[in-house]
KEFIGU-574152 format. One record per atom (N, C-alpha, C, CB): x, y, z. Coordinates in pm, whole numbers, plus 50000, padded with zeros to 5 digits. Each point is the difference from the previous one (the first is absolute). Glycine has a CB too. Example, Ala and Ser with C-alpha at 12.3 -4.5 7.8 and 13.67 -1.06 7.14 Angstrom:
<atoms>
513194943150780/499115011950000/500905012050000/498114988350125/501545022249803/500825011950006/499235010950073/501184993749785/
</atoms>
This chain:
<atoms>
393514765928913/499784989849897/501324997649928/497565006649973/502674981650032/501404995149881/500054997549937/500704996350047/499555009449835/499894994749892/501804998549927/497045011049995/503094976849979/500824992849968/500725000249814/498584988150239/500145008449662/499575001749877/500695014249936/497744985750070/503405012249881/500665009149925/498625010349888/502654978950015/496635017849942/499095002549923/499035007950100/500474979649830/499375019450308/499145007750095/499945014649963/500584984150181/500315023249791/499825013949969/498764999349880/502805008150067/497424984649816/499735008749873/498304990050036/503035007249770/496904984650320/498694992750040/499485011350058/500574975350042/499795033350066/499435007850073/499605009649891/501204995050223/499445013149702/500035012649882/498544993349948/503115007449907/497204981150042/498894997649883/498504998850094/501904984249803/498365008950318/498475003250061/499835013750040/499824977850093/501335030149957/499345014350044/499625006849881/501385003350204/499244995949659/499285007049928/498774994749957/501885008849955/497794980350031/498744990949930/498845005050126/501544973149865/498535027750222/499115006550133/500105013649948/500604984750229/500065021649761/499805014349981/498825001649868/502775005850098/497494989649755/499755000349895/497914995450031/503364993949883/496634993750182/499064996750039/498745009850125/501864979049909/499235022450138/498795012750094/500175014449943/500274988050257/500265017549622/499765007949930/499975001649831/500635004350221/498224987549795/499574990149856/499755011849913/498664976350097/500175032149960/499745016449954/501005010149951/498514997250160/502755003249951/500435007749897/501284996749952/498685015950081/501604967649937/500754997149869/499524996149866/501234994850157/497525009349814/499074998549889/500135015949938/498184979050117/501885025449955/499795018849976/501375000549947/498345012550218/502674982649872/501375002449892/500404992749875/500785005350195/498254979349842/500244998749864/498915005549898/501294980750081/497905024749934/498745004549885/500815016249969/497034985350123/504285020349965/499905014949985/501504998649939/498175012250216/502584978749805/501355000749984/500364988449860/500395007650299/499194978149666/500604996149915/499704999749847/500474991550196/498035016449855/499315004249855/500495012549965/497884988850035/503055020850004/500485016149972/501464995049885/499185015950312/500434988449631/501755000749915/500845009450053/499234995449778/500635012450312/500765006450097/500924990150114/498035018949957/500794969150046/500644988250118/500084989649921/498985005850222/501954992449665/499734987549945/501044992549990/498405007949897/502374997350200/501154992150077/499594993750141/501665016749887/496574985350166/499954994450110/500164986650017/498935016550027/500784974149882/499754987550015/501514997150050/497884995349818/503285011250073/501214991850111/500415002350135/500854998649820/498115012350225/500855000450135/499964990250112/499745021149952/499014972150041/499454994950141/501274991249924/496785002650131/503304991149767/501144987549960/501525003850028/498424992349799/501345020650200/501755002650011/499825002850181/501015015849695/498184991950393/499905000150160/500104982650035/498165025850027/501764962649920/499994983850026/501875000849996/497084986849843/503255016050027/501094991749957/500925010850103/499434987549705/500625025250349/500765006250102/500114994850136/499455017049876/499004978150143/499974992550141/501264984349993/496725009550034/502834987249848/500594988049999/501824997250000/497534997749883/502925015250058/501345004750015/500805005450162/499125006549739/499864995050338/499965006950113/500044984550075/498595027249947/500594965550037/500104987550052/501054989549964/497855005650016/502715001149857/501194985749984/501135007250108/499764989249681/500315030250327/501735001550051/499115001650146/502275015749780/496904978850237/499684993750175/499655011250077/501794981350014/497505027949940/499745018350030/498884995650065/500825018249792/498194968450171/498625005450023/500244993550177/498214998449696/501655010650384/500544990250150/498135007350126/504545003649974/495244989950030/498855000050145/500435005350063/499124984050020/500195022750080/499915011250104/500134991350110/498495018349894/502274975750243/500024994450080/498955004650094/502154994749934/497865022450056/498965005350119/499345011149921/501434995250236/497195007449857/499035009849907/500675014049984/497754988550089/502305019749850/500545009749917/498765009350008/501724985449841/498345023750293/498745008550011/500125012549852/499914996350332/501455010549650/499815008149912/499364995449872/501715010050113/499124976349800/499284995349944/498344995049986/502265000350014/497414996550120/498195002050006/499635006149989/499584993150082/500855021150012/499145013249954/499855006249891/500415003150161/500714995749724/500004999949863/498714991949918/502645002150049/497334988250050/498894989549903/498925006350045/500964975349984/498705028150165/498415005950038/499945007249938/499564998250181/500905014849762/499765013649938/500064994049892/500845018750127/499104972949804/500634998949871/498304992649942/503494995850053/496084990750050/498584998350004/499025008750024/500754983950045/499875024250067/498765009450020/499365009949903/500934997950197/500425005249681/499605009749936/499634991349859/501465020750140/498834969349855/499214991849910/498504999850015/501954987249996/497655010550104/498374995650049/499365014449971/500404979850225/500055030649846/499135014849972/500245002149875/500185011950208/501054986949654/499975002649924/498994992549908/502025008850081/497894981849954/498924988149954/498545004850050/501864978950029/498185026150036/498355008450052/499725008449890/500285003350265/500815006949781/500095010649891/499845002649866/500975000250134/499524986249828/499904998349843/501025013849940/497054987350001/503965014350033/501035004650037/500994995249879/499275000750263/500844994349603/500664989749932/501725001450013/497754999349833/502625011350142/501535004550032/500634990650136/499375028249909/499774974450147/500275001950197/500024983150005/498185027050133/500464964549819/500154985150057/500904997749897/497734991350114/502795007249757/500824998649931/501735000450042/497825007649878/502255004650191/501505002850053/499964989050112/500405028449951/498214972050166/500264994050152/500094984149952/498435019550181/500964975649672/500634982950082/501424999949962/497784982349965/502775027149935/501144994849980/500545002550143/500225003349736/499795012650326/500334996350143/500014986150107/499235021249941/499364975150035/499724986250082/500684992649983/498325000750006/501774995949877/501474987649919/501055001950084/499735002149732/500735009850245/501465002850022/499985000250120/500675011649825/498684991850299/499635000850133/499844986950068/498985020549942/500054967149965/500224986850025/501664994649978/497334998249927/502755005649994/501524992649999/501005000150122/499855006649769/500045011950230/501015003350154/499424994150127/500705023849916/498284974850111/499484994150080/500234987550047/498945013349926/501724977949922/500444981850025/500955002049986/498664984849930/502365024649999/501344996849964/500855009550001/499264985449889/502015011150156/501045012250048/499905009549890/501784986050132/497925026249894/499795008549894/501325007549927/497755002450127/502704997849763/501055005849933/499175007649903/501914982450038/498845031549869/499525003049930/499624988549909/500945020450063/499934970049918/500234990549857/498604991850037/503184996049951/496935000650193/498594990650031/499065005149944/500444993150197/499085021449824/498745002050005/499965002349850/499525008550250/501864996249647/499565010849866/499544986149908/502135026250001/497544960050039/498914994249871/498575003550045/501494977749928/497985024950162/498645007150059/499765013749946/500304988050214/500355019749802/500595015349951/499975000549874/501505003650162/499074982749741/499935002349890/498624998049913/502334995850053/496575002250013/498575000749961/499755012349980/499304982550112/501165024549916/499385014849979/499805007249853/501135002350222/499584985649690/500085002149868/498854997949914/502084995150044/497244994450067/498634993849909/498625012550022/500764968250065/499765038150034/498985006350115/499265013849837/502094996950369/497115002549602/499425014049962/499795010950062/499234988649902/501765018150126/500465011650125/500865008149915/500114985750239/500635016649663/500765007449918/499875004249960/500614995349991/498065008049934/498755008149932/500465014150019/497934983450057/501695022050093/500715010150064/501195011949943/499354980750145/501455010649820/501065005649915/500015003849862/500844988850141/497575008749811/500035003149890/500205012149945/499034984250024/500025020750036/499985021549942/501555006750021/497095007250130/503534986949948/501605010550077/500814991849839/500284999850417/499424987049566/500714993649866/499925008049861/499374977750108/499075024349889/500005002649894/499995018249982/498924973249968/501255037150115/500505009150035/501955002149949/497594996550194/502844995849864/501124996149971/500694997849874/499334994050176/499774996749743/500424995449881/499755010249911/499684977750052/499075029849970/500155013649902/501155008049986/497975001950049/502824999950102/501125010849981/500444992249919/500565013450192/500114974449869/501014998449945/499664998549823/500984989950253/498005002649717/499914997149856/500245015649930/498154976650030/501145031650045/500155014649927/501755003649969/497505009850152/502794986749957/501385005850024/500954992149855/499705002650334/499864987649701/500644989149857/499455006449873/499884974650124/499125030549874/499495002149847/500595014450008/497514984049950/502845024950124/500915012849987/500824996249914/499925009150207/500844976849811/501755000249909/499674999749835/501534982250204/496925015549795/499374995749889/499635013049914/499154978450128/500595023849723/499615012749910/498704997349993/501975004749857/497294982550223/498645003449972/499625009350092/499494979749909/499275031750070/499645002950065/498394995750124/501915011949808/498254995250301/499014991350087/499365008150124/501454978749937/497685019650055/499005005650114/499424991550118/499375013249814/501524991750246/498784989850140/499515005850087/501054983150015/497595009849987/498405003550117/500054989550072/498175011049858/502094993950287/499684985650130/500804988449925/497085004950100/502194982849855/500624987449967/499975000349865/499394987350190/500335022449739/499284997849830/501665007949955/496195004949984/504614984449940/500815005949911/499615003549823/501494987650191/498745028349785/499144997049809/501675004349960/496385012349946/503904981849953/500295003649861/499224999449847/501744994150142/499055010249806/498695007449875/499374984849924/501655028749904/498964959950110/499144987749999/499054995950079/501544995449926/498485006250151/499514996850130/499435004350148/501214991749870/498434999450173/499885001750157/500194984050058/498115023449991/502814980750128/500354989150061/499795002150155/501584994549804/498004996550244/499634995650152/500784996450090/498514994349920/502125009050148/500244994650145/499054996050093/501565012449975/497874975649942/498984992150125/500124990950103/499055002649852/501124992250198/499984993550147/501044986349949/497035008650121/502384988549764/500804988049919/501415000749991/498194998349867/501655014050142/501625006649959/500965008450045/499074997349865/500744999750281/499885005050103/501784997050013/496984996650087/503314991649879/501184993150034/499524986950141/501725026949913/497244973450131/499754989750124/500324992650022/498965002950007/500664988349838/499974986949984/501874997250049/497504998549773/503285005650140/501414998049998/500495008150150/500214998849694/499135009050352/500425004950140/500094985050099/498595027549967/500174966650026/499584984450101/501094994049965/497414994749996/502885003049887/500574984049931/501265005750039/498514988649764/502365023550234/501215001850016/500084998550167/500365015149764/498744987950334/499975000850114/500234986250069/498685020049956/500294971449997/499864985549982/501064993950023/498555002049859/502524998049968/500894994849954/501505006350050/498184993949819/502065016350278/500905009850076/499884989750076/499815025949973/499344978150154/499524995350145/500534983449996/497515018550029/501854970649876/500394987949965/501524997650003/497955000149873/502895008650011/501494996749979/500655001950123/500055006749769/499365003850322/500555005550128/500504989050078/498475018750003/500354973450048/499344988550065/501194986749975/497135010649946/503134991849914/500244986149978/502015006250003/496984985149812/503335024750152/501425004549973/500735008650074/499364996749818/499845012050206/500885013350050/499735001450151/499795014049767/501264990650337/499644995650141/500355015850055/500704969250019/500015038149896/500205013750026/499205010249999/501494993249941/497845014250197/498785005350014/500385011649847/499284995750338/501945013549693/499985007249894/500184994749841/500705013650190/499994981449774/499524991649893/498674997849926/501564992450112/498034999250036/498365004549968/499205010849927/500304991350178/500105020249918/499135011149986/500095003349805/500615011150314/501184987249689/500285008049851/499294990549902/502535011550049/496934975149998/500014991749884/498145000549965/502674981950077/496735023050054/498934999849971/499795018849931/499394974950206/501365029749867/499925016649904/499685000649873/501645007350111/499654982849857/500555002749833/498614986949908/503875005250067/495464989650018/498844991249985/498965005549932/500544990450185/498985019049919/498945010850006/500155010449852/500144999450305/501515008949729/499905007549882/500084996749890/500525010550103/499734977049871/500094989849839/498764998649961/501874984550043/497145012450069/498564997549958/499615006649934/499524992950138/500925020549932/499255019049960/500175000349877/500665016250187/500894981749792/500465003749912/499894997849869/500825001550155/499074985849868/499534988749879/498655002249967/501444981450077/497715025550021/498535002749932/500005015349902/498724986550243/502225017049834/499995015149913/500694994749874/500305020350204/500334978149765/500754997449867/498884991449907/502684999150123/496774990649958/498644997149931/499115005849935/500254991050122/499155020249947/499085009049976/500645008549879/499004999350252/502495003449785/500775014349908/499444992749846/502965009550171/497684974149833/500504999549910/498084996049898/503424992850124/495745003149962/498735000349941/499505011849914/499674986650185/500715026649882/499525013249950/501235001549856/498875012850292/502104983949762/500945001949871/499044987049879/503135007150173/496634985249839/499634990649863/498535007550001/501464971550016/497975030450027/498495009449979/500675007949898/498585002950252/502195005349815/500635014349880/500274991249872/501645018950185/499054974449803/500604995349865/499364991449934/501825003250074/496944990549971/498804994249961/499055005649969/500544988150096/499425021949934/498775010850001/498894987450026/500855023849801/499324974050353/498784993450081/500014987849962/498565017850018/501784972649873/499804992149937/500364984750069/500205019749823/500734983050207/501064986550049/498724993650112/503275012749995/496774972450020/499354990150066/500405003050108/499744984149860/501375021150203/500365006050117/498965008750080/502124998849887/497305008949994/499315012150102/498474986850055/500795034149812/498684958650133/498844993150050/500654984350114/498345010649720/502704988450266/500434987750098/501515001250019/498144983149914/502455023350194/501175005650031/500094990850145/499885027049860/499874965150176/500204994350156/500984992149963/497764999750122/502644993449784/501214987850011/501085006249955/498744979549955/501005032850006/501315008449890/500255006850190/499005010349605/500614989250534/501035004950066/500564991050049/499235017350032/500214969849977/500924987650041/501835000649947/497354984949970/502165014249914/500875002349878/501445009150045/497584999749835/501545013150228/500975004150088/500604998450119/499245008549890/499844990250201/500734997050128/500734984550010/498155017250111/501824972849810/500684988950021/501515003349962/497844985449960/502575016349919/501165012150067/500845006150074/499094999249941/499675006150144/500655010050137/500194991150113/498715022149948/500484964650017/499994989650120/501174990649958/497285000450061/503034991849851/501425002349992/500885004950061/499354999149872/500785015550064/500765011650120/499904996050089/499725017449942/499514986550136/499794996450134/500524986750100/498255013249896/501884976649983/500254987750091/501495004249969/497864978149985/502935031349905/501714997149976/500095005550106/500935000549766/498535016750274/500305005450083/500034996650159/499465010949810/499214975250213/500344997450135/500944984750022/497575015250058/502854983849865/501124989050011/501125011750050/499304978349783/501355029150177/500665010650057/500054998750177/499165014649768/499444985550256/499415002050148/500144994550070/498895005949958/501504980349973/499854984750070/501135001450090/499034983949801/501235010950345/501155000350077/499454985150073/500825030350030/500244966350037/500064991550067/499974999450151/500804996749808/498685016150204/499785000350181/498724990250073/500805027749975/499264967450131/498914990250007/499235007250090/501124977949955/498675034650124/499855007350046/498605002349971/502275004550013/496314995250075/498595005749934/500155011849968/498634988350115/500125015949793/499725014549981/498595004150101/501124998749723/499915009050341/498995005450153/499394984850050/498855029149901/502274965550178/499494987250092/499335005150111/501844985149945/497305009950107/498784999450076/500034990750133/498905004649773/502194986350174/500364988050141/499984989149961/499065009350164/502014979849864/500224987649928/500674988050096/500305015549779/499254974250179/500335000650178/500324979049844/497575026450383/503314964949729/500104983849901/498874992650014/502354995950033/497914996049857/498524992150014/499444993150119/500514996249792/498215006550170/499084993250130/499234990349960/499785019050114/499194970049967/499674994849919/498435000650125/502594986349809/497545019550300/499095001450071/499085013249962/501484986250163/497045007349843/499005016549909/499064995250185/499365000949546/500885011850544/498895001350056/498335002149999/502015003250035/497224991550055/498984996749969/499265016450045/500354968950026/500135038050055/499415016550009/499655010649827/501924999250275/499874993949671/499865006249887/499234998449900/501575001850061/498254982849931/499134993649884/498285002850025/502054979349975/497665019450196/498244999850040/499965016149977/499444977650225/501755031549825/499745019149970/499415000349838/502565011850169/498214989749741/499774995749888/498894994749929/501764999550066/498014989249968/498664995049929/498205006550046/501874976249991/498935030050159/498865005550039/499525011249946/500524990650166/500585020549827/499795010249968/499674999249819/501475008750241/499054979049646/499274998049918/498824996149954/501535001150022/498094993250065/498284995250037/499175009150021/500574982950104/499745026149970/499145015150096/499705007149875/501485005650258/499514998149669/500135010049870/499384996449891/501935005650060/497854980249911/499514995449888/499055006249947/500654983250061/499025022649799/498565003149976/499014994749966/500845011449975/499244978450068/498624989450054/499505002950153/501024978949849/499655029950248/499554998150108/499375012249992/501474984350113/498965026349828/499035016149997/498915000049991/501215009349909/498914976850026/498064995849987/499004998350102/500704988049840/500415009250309/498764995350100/500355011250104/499684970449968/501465036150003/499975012050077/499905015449945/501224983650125/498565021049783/499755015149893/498564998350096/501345000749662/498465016250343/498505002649985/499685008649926/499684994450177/499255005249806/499105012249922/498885005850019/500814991949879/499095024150085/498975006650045/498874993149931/501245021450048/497934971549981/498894997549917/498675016449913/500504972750213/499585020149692/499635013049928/498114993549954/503315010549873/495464996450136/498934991949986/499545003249852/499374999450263/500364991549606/500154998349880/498865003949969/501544984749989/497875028449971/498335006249988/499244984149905/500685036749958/498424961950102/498634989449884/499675003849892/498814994650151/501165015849844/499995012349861/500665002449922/499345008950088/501804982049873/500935000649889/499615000949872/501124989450128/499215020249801/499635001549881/500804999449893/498695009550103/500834989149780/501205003449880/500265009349941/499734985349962/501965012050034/500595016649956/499455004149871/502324997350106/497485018849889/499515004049897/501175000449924/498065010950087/501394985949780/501024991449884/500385018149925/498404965349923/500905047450106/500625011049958/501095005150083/498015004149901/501714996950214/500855005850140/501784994449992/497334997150178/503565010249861/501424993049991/499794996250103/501575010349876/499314975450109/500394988750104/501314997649991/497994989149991/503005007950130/501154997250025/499994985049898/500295014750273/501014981549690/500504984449992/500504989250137/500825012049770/498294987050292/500744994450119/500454986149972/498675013950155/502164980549919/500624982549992/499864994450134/501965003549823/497584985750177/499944991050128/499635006750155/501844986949855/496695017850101/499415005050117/499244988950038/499995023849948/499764976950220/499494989450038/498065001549994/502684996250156/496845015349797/499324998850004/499295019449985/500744970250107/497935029249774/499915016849933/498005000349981/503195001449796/497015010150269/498835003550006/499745014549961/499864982550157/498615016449716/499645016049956/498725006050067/500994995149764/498835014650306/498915006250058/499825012649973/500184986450148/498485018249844/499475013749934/499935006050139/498464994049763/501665016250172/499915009850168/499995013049944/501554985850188/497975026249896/499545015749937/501065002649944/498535010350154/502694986149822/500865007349892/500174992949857/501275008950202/498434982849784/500124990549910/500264985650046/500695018649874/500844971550119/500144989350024/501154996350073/498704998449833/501264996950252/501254994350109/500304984349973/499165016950208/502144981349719/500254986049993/501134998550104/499254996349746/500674993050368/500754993850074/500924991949961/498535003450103/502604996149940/500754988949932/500564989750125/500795017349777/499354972650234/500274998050159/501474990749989/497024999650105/503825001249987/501244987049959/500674992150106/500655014049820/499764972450157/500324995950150/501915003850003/497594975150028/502825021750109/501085001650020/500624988149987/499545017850112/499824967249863/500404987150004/500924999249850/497664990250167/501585013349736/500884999649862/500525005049980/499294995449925/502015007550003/500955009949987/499575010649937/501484985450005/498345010549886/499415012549881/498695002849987/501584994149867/497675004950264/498305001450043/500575013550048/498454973850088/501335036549814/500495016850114/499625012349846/503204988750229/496475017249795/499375014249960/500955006749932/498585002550184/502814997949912/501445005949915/500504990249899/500885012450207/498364975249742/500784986949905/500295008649864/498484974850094/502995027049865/500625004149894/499094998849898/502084994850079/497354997649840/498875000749915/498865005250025/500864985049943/498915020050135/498475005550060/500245015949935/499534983750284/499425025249601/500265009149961/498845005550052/501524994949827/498505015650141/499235012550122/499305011749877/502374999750261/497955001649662/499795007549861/499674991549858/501705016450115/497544978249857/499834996349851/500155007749895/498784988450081/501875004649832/500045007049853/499235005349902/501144989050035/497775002950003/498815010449931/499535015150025/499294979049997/501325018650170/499265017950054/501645007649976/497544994350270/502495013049715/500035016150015/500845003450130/497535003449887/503265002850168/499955005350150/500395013349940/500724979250194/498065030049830/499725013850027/500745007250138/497714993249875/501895001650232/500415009850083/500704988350126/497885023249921/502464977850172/500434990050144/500445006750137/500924983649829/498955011150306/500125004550076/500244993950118/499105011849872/502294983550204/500574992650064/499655003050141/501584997049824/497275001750240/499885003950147/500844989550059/497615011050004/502214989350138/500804989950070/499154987150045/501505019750081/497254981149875/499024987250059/499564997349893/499225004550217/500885006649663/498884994249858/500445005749866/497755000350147/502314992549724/500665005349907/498675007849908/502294980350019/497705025949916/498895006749927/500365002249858/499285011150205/499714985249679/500724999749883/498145004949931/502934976850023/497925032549826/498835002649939/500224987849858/499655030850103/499424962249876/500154992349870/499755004849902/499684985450083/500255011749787/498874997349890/500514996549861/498585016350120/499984976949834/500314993149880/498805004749938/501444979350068/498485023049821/499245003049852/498925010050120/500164971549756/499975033850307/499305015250031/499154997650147/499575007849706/501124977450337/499504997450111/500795001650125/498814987249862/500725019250246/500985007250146/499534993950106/500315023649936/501144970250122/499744996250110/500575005950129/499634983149859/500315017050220/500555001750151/500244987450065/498765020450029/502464977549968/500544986750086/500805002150101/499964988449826/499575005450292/500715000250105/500414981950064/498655028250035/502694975750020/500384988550017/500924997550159/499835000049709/499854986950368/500975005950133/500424983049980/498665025050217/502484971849852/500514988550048/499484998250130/501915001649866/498234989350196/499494995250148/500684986150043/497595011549958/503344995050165/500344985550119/499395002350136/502444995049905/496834997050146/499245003750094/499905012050078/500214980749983/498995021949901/498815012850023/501215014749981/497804984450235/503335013149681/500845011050048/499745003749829/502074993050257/497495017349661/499755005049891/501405011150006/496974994649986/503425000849827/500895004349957/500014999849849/500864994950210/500095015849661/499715004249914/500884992049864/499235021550170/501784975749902/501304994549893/500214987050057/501405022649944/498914962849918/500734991750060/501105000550114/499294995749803/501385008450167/501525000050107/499275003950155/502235012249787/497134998350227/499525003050148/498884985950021/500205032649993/498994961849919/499724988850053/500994989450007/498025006849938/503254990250054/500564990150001/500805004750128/499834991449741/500275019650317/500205004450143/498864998550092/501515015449912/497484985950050/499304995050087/499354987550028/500065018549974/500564972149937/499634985850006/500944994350075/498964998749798/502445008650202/501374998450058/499845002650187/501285010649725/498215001950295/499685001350147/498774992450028/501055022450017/497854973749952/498964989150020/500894983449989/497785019049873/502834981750043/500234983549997/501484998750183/499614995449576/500325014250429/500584995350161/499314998450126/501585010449920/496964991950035/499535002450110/499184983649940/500045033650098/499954962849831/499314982449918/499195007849922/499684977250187/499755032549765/498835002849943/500215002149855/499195008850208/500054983449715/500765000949826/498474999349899/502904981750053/495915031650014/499004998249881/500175009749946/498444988350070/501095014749833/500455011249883/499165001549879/502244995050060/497025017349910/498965003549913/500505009449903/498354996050166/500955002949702/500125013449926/498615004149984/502174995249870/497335019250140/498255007450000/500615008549895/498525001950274/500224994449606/500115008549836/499045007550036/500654984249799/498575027750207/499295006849956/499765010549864/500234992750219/498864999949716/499755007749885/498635012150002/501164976649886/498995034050034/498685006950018/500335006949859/499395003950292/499214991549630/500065005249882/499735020549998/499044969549922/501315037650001/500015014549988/499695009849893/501334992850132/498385016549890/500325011449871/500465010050018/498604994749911/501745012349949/501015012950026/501574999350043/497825008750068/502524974249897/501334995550065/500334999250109/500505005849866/498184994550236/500544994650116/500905009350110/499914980049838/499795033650110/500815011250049/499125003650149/500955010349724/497874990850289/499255002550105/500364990650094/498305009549878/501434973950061/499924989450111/501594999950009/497564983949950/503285017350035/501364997249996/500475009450119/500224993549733/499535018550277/500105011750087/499284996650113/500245016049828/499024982150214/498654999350149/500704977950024/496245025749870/503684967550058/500644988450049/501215005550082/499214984549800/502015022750143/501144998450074/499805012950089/501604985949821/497265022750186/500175005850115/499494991350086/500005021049924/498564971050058/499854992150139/500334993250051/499085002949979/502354990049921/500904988350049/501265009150072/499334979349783/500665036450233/501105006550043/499225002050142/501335011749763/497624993850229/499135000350124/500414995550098/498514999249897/501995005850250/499924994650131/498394985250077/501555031649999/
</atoms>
């Protein structure tokens, strides 16, 4: 196919991504319902605007050039890249389909266009919007204790720290997730990776400029935190600081970002040289038709609109006898089950919970789904490998609760081992998935039934 039309590249970009966006309507809804509502991501909105205006820079110095012939490595990048989109999409997997379309993106691209690092890093640079960083929270905020401790050493206050809880004799202060440093970890990562792109062509250069990126972030959060606990001390708690402290770290790191831009002007050279080129070949203006039909196919196949006519499921048969939960007995909080049923039976009550694999957040492990209410008590617990066992109670009432996850027919005790086993089922297409509550009211705390349950659930 010839295309002639100087504008053909950024024509092709804008339909391959508008096809992509469209056959994964689901979970670009999930990133936006998980990512631009977080004040952790509240730099997402500029990225997709700043991944446009990179492409478009790429297209004026004539980078963006068509593949004359199909590019098997580049395909096979894209099959694995769909494939693990679609099972992660079974799976309900959120990390996993989250990372694979940005893969897909970036996999579509190499697929149409001579691939350079520079080509592919406005695709690459989505990863910013992605809610995947989370991860890093606990090793962050681990971190920020030494160091904040270490800073309040140079200090005459004195200080005690437990896990994340810093006290001085005013106080107690938190190292909570907020304060982790994250937020400024992304935005420095972001705003590194970007200047790179647009200035610096020297792989090492690079490295030092994104180093000294990273440790400014850190750094700048610790001095944050130091300097919070220092106005606590000299406020004795008082200062508006201790109840709304989020713009007082801006305050700081703009600053260090400054820095950062004097320091990578330093960096700036004039070599025209890629960082880690990949293959570059002069403009073309011919886009083969193998590359473009590979491509759209393998975006079509993956879509999660099609899981719909190919997923199966164990069909599960819904007793006629549904009853209502007894309003004394503890009950889980579940979210977006597809469908819950209560039945009496010789131990007390078995509530079913049932969920499809079609919706994303239709799943048993959904982050809001709590397993313990606040009203009960947990007395005693007991982690088998097929069933969890818990003693309740509230105002003198004992329960025995038992609880299992289920992906076809495979019973298990903890989220995470069900999200492995939704993981080995969703390759084989199979994506149904249950949670079974059993409650049985008790006396004497539940010490008799608690003992003879987990021997007969140990039982051969």
């Amino acid at each position: 196919m010839l295309l002639t039309n100087k504008y053909s590249p950024l024509i092709i970009l804008t339909f391959l991504y508008s096809l992509i966006v469209v056959l994964q309507i689901p979970i670009i809804f999930n990133i936006w319902q998980y990512s631009f509502d977080d004040g952790t991501y509240s730099h997402a909105f500029l990225i997709p605007i700043i991944s446009i205006y990179l492409y478009f820079v790429l297209w004026e110095e004539n980078k963006l050039i068509f593949r004359r012939k199909l590019s098997y490595i580049a395909l096979s990048f894209l099959f694995v890249s769909c494939y693990l989109l679609y099972v992660f999409t079974i799976a309900q997997f959120s990390t996993g389909y989250r990372i694979a379309l940005i893969l897909v993106i970036i996999s579509s691209t190499a697929v149409i266009f001579e691939s350079s690092f520079k080509v592919l890093f406005p695709a690459m640079f989505l990863i910013f919007l992605i809610p995947v960083w989370g991860s890093l929270t606990p090793s962050l905020q681990s971190i920020s204790t030494i160091a904040v401790t270490q800073l309040m050493a140079l200090t005459s206050i004195p200080v005690f720290v437990e896990e994340n809880l810093i006290t001085i004799p005013e106080g107690i202060f938190e190292i909570a997730g907020g304060c982790s440093g994250l937020r400024y970890l992304i935005v420095s990562l972001a705003i590194s990776s970007l200047y790179i792109f647009l200035n610096i062509k020297n792989y090492k250069h690079a490295t030092i400029f994104v180093a000294f990126a990273i440790f400014g972030a850190l750094f700048a959060n610790w001095v944050r935190i130091t300097l919070l606990i220092l106005v606590g001390h000299y406020t004795n708690m008082e200062s508006e600081l201790m109840q709304d402290h989020n713009s007082f770290g801006w305050y700081i790191y703009i600053p260090y970002m400054i820095a950062l831009f004097y320091f990578g002007q330093r960096l700036v050279d004039n070599n025209n040289s890629e960082i880690i080129p990949l293959g570059f070949k002069p403009s073309i203006t011919k886009l083969s038709y193998p590359s473009l039909i590979s491509c759209l196919f393998l975006l079509t196949v993956s879509s999660t609109y099609s899981k719909d006519m190919i997923v199966t499921s164990t069909q599960r048969v819904i007793p006629q006898s549904c009853t209502i939960k007894d309003s004394n007995s503890p009950h889980p909080s579940i979210h977006n089950y597809l469908e819950a049923c209560t039945v009496n039976n010789a131990s007390g009550q078995m509530t079913s919970y049932f969920f499809s694999a079609i919706q994303l957040n239709n799943k048993a492990d959904f982050y809001l789904n709590e397993f313990t209410s606040n009203e009960w008590t947990l007395l005693k617990q007991d982690n088998l490998k097929t069933v969890q066992i818990n003693i309740l109670v509230k105002k003198n009432m004992y329960y025995l609760v038992s609880y299992s996850f289920i992906s076809e027919g495979q019973f298990v005790s903890t989220p995470s081992a069900h999200k492995k086993s939704k993981l080995l089922n969703a390759l084989k297409l199979k994506g149904s998935s249950a949670l079974e509550w059993q409650t049985t009211p008790c006396i004497n705390k539940c010490r008799q039934e608690f003992a003879l349950l987990k021997e007969n659930l140990q039982s051969p």
